[in-house]
TORPA-831779 format. One record per atom (N, C-alpha, C, O, CB): x, y, z; residue number from 1. Coordinates in nm, 3 decimals. Glycine has a CB too. Example, Ala and Ser with C-alpha at 12.3 -4.5 7.8 and 13.67 -1.06 7.14 Angstrom:
# residues 2
<rec><c1>1.319</c1><c2>-0.569</c2><c3>0.780</c3><pos>1</pos></rec>
<rec><c1>1.230</c1><c2>-0.450</c2><c3>0.780</c3><pos>1</pos></rec>
<rec><c1>1.320</c1><c2>-0.330</c2><c3>0.780</c3><pos>1</pos></rec>
<rec><c1>1.424</c1><c2>-0.332</c2><c3>0.846</c3><pos>1</pos></rec>
<rec><c1>1.131</c1><c2>-0.447</c2><c3>0.905</c3><pos>1</pos></rec>
<rec><c1>1.285</c1><c2>-0.225</c2><c3>0.708</c3><pos>2</pos></rec>
<rec><c1>1.367</c1><c2>-0.106</c2><c3>0.714</c3><pos>2</pos></rec>
<rec><c1>1.290</c1><c2>0.003</c2><c3>0.787</c3><pos>2</pos></rec>
<rec><c1>1.341</c1><c2>0.114</c2><c3>0.804</c3><pos>2</pos></rec>
<rec><c1>1.408</c1><c2>-0.060</c2><c3>0.572</c3><pos>2</pos></rec>
//
This chain:
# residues 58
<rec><c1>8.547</c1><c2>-3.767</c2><c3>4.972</c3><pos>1</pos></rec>
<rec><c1>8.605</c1><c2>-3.689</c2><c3>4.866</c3><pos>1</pos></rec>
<rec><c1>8.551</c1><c2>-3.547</c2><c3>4.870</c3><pos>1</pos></rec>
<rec><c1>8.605</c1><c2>-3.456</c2><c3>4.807</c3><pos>1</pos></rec>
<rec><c1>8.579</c1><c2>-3.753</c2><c3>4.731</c3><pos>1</pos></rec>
<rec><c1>8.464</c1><c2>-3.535</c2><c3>4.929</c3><pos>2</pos></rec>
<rec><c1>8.351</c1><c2>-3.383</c2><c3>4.926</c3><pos>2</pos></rec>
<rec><c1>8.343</c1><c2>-3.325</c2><c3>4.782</c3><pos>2</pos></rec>
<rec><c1>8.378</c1><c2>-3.391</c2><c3>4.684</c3><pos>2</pos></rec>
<rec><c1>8.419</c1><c2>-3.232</c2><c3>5.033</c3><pos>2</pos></rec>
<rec><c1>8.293</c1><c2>-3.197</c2><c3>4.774</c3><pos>3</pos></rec>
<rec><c1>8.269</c1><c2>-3.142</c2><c3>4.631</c3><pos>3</pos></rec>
<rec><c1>8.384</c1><c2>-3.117</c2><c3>4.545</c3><pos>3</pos></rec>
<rec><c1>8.496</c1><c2>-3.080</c2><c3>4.580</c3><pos>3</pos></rec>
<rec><c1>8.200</c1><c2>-3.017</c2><c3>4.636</c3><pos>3</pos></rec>
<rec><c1>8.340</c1><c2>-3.142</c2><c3>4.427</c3><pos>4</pos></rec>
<rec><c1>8.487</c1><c2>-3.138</c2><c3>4.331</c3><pos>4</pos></rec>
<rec><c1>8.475</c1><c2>-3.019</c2><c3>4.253</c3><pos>4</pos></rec>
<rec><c1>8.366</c1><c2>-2.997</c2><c3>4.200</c3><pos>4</pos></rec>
<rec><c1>8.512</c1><c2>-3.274</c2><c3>4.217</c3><pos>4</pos></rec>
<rec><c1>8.566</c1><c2>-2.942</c2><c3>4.239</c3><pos>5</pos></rec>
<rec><c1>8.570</c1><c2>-2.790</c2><c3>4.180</c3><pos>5</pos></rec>
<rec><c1>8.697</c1><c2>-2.795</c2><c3>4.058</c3><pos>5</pos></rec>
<rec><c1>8.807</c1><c2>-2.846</c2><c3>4.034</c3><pos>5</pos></rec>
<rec><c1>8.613</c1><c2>-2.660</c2><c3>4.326</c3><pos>5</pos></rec>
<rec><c1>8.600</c1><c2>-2.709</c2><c3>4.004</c3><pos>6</pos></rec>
<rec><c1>8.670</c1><c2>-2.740</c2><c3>3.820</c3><pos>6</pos></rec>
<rec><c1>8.850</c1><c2>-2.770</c2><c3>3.876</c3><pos>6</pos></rec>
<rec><c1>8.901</c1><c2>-2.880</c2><c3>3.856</c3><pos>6</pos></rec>
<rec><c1>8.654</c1><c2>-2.524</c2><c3>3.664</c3><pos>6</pos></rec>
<rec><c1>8.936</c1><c2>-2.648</c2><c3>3.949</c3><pos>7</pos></rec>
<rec><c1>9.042</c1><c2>-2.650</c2><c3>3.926</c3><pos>7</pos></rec>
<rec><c1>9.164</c1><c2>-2.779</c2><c3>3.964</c3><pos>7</pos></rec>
<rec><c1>9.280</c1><c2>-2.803</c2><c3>3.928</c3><pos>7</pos></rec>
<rec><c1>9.053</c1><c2>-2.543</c2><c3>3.970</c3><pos>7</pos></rec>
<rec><c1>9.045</c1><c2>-2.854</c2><c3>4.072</c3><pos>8</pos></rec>
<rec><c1>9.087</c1><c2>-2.970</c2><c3>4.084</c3><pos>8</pos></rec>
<rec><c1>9.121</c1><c2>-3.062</c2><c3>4.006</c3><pos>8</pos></rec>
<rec><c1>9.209</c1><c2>-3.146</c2><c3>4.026</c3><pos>8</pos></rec>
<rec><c1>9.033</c1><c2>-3.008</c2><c3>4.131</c3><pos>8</pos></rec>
<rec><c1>9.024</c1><c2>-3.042</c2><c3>3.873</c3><pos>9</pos></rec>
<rec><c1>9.008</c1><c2>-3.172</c2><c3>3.835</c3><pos>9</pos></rec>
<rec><c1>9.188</c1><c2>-3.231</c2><c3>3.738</c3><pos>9</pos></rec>
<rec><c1>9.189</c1><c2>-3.343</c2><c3>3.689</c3><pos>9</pos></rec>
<rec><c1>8.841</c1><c2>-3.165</c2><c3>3.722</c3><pos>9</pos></rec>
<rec><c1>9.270</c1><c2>-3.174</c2><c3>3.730</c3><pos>10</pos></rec>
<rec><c1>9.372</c1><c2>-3.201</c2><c3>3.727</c3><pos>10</pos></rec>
<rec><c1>9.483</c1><c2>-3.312</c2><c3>3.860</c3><pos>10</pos></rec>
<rec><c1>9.584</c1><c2>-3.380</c2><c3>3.844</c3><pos>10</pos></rec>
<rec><c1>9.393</c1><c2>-3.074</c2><c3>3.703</c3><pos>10</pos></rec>
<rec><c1>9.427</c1><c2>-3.292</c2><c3>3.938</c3><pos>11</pos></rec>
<rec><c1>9.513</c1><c2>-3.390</c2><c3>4.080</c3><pos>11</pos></rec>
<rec><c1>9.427</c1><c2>-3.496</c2><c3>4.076</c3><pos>11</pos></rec>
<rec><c1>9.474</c1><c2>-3.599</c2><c3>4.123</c3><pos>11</pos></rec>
<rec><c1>9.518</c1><c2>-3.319</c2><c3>4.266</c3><pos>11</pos></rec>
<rec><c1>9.343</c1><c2>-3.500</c2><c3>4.045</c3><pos>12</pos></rec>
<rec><c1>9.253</c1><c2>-3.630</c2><c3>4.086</c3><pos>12</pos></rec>
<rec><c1>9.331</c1><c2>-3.768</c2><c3>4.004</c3><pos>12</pos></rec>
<rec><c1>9.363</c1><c2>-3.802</c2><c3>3.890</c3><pos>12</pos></rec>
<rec><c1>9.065</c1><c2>-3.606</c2><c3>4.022</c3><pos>12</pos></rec>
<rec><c1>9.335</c1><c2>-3.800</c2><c3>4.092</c3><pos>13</pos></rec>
<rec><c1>9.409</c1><c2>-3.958</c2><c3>4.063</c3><pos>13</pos></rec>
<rec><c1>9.304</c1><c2>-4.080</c2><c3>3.998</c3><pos>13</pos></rec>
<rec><c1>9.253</c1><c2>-4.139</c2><c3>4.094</c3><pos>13</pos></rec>
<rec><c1>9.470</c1><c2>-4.026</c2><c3>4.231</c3><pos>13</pos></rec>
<rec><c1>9.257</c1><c2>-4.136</c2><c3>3.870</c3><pos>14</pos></rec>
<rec><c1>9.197</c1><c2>-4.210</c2><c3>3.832</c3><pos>14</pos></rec>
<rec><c1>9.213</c1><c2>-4.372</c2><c3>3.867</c3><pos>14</pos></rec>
<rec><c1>9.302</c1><c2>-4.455</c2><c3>3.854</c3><pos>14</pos></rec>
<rec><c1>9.205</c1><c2>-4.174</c2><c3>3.730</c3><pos>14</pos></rec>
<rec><c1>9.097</c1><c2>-4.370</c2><c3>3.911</c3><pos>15</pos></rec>
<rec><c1>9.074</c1><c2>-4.553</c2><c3>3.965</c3><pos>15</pos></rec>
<rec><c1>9.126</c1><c2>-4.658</c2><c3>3.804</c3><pos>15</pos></rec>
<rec><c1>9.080</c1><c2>-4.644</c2><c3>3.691</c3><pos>15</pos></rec>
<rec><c1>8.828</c1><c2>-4.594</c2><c3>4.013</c3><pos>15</pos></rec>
<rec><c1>9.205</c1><c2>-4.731</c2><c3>3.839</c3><pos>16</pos></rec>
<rec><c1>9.217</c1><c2>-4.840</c2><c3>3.771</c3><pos>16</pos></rec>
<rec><c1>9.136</c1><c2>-4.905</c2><c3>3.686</c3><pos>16</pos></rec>
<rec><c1>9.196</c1><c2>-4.969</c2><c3>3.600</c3><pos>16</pos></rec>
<rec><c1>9.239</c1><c2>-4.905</c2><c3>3.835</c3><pos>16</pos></rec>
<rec><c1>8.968</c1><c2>-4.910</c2><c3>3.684</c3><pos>17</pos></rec>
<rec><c1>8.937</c1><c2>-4.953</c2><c3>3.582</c3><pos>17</pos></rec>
<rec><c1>8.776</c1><c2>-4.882</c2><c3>3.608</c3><pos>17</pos></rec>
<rec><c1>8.732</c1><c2>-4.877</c2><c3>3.722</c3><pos>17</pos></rec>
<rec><c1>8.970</c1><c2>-5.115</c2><c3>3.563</c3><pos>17</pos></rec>
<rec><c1>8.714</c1><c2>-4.842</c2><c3>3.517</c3><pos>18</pos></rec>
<rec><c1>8.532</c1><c2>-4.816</c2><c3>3.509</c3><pos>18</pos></rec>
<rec><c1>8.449</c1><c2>-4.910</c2><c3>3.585</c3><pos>18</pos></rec>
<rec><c1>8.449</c1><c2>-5.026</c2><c3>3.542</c3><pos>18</pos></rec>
<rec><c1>8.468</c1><c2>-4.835</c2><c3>3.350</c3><pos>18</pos></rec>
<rec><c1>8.379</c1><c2>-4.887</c2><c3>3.689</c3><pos>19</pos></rec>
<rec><c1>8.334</c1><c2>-4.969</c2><c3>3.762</c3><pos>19</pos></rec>
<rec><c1>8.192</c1><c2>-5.064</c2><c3>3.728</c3><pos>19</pos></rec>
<rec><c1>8.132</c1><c2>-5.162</c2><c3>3.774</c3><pos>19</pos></rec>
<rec><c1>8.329</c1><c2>-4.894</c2><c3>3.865</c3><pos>19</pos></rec>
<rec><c1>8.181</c1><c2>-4.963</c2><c3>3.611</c3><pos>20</pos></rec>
<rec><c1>8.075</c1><c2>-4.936</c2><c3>3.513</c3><pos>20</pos></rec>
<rec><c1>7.884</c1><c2>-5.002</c2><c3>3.609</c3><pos>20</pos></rec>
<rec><c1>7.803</c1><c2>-5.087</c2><c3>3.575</c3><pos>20</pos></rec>
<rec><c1>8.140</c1><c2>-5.053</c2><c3>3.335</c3><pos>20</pos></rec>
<rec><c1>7.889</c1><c2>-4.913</c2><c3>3.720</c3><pos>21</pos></rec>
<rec><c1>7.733</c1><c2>-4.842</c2><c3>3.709</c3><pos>21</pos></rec>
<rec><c1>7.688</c1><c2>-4.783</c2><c3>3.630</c3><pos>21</pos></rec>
<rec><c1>7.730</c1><c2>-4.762</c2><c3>3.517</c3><pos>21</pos></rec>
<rec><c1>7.698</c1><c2>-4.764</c2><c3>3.781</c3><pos>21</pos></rec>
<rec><c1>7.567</c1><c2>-4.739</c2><c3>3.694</c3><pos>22</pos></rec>
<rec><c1>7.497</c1><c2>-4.653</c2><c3>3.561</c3><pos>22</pos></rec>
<rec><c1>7.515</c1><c2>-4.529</c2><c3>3.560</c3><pos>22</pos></rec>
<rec><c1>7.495</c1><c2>-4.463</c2><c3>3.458</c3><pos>22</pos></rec>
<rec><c1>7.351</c1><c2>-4.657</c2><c3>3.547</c3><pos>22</pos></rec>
<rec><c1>7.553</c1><c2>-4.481</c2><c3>3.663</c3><pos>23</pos></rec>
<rec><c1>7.597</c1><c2>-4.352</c2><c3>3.644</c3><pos>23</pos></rec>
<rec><c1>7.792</c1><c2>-4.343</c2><c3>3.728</c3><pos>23</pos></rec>
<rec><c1>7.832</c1><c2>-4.376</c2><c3>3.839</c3><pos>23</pos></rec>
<rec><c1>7.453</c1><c2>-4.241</c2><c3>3.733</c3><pos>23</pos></rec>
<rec><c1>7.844</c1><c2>-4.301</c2><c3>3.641</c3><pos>24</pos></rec>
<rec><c1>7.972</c1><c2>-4.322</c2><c3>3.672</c3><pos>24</pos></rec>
<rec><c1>7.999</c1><c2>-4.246</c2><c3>3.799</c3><pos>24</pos></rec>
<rec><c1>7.929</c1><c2>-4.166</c2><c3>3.860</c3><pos>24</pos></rec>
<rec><c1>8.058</c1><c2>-4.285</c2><c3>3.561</c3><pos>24</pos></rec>
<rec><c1>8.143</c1><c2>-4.300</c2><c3>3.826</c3><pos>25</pos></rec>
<rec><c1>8.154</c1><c2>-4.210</c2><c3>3.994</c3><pos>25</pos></rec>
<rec><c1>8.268</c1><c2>-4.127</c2><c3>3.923</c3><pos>25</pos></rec>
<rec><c1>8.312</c1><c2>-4.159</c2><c3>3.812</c3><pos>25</pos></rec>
<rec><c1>8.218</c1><c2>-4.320</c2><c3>4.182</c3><pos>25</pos></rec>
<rec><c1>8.310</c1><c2>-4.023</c2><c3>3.991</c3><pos>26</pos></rec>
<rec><c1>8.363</c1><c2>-3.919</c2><c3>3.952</c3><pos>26</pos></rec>
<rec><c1>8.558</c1><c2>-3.955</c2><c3>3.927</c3><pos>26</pos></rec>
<rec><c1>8.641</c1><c2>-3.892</c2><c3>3.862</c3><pos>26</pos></rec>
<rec><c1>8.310</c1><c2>-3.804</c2><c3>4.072</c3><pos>26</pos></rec>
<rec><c1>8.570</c1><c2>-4.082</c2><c3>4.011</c3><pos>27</pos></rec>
<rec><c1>8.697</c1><c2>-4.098</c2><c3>4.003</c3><pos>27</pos></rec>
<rec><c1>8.745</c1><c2>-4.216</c2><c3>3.877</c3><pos>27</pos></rec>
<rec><c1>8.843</c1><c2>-4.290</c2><c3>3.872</c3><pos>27</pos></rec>
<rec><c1>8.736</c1><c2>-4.134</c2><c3>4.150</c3><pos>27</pos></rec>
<rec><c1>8.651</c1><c2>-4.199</c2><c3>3.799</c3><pos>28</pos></rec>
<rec><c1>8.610</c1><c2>-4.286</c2><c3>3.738</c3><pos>28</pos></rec>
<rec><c1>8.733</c1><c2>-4.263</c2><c3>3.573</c3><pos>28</pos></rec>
<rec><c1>8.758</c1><c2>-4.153</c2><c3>3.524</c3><pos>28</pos></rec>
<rec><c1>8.427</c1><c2>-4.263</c2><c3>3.736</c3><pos>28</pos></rec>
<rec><c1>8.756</c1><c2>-4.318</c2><c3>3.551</c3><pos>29</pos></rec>
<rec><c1>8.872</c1><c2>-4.314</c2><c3>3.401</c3><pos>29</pos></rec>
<rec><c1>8.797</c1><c2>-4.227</c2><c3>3.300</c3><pos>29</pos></rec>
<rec><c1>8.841</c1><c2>-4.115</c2><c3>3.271</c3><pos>29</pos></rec>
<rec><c1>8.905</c1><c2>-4.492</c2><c3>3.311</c3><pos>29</pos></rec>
<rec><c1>8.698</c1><c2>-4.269</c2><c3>3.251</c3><pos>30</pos></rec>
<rec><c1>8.620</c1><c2>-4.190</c2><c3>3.177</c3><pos>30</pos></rec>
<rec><c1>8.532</c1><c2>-4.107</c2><c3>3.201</c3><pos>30</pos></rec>
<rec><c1>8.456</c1><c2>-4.071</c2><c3>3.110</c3><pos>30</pos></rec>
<rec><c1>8.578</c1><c2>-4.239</c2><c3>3.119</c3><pos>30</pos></rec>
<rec><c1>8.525</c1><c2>-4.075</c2><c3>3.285</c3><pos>31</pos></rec>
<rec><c1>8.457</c1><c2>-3.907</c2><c3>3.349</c3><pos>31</pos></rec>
<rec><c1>8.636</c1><c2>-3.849</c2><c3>3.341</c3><pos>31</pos></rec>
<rec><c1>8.662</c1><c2>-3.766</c2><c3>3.255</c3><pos>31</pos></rec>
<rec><c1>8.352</c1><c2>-3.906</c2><c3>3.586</c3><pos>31</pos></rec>
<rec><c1>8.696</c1><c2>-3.877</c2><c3>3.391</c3><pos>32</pos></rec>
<rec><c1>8.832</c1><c2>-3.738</c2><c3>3.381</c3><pos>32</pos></rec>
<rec><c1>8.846</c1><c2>-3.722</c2><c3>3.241</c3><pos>32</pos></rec>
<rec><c1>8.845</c1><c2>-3.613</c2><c3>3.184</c3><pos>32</pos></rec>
<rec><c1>9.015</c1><c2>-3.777</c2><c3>3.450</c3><pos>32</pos></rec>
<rec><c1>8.861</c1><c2>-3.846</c2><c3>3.180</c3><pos>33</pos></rec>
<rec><c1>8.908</c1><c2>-3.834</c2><c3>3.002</c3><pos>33</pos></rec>
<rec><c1>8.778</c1><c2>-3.674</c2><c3>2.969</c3><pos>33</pos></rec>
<rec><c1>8.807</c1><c2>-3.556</c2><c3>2.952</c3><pos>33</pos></rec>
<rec><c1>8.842</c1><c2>-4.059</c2><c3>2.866</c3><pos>33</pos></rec>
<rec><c1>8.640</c1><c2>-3.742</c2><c3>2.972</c3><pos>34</pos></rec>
<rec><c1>8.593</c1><c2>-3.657</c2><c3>2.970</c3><pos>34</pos></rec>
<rec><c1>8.588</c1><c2>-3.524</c2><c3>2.989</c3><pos>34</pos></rec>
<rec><c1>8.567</c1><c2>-3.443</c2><c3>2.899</c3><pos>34</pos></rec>
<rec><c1>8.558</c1><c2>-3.685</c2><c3>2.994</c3><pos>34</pos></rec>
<rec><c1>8.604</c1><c2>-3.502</c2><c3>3.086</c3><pos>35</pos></rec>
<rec><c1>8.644</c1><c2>-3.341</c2><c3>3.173</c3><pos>35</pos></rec>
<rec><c1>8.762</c1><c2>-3.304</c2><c3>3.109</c3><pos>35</pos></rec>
<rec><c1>8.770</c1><c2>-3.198</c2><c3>3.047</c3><pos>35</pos></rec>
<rec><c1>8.681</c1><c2>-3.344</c2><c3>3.358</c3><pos>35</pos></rec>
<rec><c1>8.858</c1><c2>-3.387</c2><c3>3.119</c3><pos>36</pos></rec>
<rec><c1>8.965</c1><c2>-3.317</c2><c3>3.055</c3><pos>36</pos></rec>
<rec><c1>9.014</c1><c2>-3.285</c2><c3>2.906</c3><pos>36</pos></rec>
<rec><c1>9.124</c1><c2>-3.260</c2><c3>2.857</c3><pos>36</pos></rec>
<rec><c1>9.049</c1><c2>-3.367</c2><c3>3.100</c3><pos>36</pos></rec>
<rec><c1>8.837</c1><c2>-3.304</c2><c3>2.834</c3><pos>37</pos></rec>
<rec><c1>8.833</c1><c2>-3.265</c2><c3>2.717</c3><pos>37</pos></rec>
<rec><c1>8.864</c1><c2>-3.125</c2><c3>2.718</c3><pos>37</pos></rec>
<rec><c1>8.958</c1><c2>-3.063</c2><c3>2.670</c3><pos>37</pos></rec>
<rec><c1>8.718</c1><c2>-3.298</c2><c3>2.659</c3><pos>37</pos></rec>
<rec><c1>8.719</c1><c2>-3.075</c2><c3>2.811</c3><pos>38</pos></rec>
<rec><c1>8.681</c1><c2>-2.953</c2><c3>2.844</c3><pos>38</pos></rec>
<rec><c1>8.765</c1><c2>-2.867</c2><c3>2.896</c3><pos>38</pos></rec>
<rec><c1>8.862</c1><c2>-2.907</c2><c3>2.961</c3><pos>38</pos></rec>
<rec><c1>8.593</c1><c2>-2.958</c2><c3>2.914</c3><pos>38</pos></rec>
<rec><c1>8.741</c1><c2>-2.729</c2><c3>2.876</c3><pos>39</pos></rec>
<rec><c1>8.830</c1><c2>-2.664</c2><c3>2.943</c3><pos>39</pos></rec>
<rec><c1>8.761</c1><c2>-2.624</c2><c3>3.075</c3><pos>39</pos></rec>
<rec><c1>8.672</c1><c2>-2.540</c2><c3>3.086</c3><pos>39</pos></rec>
<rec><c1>8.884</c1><c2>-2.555</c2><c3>2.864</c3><pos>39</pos></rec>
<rec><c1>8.821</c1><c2>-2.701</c2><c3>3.178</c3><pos>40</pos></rec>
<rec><c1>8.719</c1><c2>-2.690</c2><c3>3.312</c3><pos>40</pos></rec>
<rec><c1>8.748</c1><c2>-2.572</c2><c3>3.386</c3><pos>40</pos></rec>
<rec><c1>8.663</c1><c2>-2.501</c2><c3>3.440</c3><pos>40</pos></rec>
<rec><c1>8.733</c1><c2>-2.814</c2><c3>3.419</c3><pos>40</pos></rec>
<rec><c1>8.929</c1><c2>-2.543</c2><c3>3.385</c3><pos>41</pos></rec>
<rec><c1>8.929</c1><c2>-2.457</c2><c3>3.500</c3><pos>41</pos></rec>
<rec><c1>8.876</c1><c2>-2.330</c2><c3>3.445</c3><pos>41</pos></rec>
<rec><c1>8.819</c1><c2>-2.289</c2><c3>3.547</c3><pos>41</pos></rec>
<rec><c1>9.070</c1><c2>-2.441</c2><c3>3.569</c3><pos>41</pos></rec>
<rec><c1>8.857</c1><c2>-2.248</c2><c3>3.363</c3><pos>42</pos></rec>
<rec><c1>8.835</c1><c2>-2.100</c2><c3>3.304</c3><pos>42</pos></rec>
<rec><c1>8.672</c1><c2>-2.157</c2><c3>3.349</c3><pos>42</pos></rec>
<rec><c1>8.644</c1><c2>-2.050</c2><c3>3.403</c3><pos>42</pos></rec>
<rec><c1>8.892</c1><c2>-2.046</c2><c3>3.099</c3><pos>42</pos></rec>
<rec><c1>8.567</c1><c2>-2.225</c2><c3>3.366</c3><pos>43</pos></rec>
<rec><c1>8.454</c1><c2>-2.278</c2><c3>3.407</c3><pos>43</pos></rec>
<rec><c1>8.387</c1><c2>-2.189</c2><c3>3.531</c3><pos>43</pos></rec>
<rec><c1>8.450</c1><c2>-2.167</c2><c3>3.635</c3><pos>43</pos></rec>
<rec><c1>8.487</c1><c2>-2.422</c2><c3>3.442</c3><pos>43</pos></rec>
<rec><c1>8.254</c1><c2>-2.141</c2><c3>3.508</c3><pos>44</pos></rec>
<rec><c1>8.212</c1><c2>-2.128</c2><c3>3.652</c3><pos>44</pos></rec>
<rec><c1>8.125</c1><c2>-2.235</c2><c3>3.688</c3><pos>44</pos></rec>
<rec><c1>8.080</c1><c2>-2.327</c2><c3>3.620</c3><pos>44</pos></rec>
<rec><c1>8.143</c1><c2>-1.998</c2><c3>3.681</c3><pos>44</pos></rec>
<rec><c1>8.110</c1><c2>-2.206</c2><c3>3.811</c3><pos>45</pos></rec>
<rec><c1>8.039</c1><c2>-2.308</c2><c3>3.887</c3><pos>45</pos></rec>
<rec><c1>7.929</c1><c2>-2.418</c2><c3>3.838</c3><pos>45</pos></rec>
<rec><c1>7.941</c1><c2>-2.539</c2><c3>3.817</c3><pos>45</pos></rec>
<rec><c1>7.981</c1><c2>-2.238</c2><c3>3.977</c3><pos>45</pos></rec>
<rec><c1>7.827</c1><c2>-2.339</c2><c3>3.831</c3><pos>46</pos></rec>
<rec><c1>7.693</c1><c2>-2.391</c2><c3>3.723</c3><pos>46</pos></rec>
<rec><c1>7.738</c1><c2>-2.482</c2><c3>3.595</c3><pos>46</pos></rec>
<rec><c1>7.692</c1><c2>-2.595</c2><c3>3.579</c3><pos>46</pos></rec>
<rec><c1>7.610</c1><c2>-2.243</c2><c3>3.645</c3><pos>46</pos></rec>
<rec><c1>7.822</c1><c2>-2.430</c2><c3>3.516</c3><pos>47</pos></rec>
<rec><c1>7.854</c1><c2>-2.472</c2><c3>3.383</c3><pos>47</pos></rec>
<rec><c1>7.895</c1><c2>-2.606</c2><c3>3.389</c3><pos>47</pos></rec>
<rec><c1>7.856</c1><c2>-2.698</c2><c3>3.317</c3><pos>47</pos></rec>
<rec><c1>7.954</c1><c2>-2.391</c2><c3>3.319</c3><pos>47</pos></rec>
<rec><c1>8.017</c1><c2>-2.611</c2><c3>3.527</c3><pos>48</pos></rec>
<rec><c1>8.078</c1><c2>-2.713</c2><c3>3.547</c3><pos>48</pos></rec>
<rec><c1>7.992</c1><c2>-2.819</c2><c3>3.594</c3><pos>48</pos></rec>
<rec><c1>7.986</c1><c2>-2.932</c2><c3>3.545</c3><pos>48</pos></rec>
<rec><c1>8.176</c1><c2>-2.686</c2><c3>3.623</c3><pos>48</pos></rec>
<rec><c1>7.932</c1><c2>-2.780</c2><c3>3.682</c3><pos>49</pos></rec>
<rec><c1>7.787</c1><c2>-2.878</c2><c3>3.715</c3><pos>49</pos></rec>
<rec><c1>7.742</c1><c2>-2.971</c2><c3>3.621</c3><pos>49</pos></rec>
<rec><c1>7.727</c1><c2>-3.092</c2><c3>3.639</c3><pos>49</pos></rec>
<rec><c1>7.658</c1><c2>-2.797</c2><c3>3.731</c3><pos>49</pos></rec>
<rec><c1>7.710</c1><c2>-2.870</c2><c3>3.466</c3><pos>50</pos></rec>
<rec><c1>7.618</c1><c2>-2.923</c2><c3>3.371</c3><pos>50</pos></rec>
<rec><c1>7.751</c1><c2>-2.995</c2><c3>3.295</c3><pos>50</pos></rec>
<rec><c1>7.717</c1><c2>-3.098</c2><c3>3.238</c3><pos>50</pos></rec>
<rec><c1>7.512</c1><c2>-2.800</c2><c3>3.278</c3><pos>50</pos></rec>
<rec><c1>7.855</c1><c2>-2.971</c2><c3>3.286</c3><pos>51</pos></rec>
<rec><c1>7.964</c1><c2>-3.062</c2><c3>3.205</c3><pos>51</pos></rec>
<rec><c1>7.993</c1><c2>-3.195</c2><c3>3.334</c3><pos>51</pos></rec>
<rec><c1>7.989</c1><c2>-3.314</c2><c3>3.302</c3><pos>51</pos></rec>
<rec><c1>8.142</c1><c2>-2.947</c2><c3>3.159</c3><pos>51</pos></rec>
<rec><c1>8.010</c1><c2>-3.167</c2><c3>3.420</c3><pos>52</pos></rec>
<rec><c1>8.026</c1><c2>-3.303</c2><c3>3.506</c3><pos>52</pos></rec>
<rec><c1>7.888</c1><c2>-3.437</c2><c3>3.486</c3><pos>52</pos></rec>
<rec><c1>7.887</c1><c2>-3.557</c2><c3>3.459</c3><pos>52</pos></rec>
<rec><c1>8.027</c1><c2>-3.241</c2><c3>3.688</c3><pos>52</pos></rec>
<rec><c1>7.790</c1><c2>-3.336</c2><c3>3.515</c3><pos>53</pos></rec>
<rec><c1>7.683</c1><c2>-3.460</c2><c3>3.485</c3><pos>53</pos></rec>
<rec><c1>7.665</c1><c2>-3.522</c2><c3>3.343</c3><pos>53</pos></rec>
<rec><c1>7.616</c1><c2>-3.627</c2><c3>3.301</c3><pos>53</pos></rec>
<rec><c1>7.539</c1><c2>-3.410</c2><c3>3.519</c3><pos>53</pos></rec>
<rec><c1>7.719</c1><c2>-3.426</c2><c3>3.290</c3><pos>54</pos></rec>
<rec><c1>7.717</c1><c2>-3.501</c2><c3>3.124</c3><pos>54</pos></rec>
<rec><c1>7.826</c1><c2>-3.628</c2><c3>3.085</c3><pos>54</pos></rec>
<rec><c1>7.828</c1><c2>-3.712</c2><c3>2.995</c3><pos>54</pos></rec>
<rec><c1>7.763</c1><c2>-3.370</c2><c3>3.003</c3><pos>54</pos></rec>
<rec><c1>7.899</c1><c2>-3.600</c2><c3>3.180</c3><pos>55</pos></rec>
<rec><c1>8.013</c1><c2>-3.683</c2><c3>3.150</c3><pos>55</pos></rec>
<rec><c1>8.008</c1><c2>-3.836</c2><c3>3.240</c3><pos>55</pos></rec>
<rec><c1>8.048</c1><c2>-3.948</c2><c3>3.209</c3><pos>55</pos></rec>
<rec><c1>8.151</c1><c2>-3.589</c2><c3>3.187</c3><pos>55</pos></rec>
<rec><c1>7.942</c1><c2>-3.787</c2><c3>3.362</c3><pos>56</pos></rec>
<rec><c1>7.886</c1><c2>-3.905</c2><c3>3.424</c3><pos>56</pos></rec>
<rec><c1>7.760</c1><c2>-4.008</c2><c3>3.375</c3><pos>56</pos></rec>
<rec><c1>7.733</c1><c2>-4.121</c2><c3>3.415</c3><pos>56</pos></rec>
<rec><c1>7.851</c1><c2>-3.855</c2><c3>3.539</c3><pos>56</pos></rec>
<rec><c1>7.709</c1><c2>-3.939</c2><c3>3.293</c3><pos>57</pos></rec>
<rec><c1>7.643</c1><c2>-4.061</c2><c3>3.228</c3><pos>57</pos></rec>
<rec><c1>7.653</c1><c2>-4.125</c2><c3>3.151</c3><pos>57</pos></rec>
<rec><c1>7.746</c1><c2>-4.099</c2><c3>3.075</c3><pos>57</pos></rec>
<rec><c1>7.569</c1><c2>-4.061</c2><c3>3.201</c3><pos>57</pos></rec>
<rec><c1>7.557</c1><c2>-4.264</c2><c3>3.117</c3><pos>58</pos></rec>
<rec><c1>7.614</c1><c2>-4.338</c2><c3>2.990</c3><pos>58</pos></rec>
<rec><c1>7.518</c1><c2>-4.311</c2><c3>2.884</c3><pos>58</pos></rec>
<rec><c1>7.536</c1><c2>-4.356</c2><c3>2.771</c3><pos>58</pos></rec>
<rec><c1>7.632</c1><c2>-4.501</c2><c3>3.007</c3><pos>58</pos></rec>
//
């Protein structure tokens, strides 16, 4: 999948169900719900960093 950049995060196609590790994987249902709270693409780099990892955890 390589690195994921804010403007992407719209195409990303969500896996069927939470695989539920402990830290979620990015294609994960509730990491996008998440992200796509946020307003990712207006995002720089760093910021997005700190909103992705927030959203990957439980």
């Amino acid at each position: 999948m390589g690195k994921l950049k804010a403007k992407d995060i719209g195409r990303i196609k969500p896996k069927s169900k939470c695989c539920k590790k402990s830290t979620r994987c990015v294609k994960c249902p509730v990491v996008l719900h998440r992200l796509g709270k946020q307003d990712c693409g207006s995002m720089c780099k760093k910021d997005f960093q700190k909103v992705l990892d927030k959203a990957r955890k439980r």
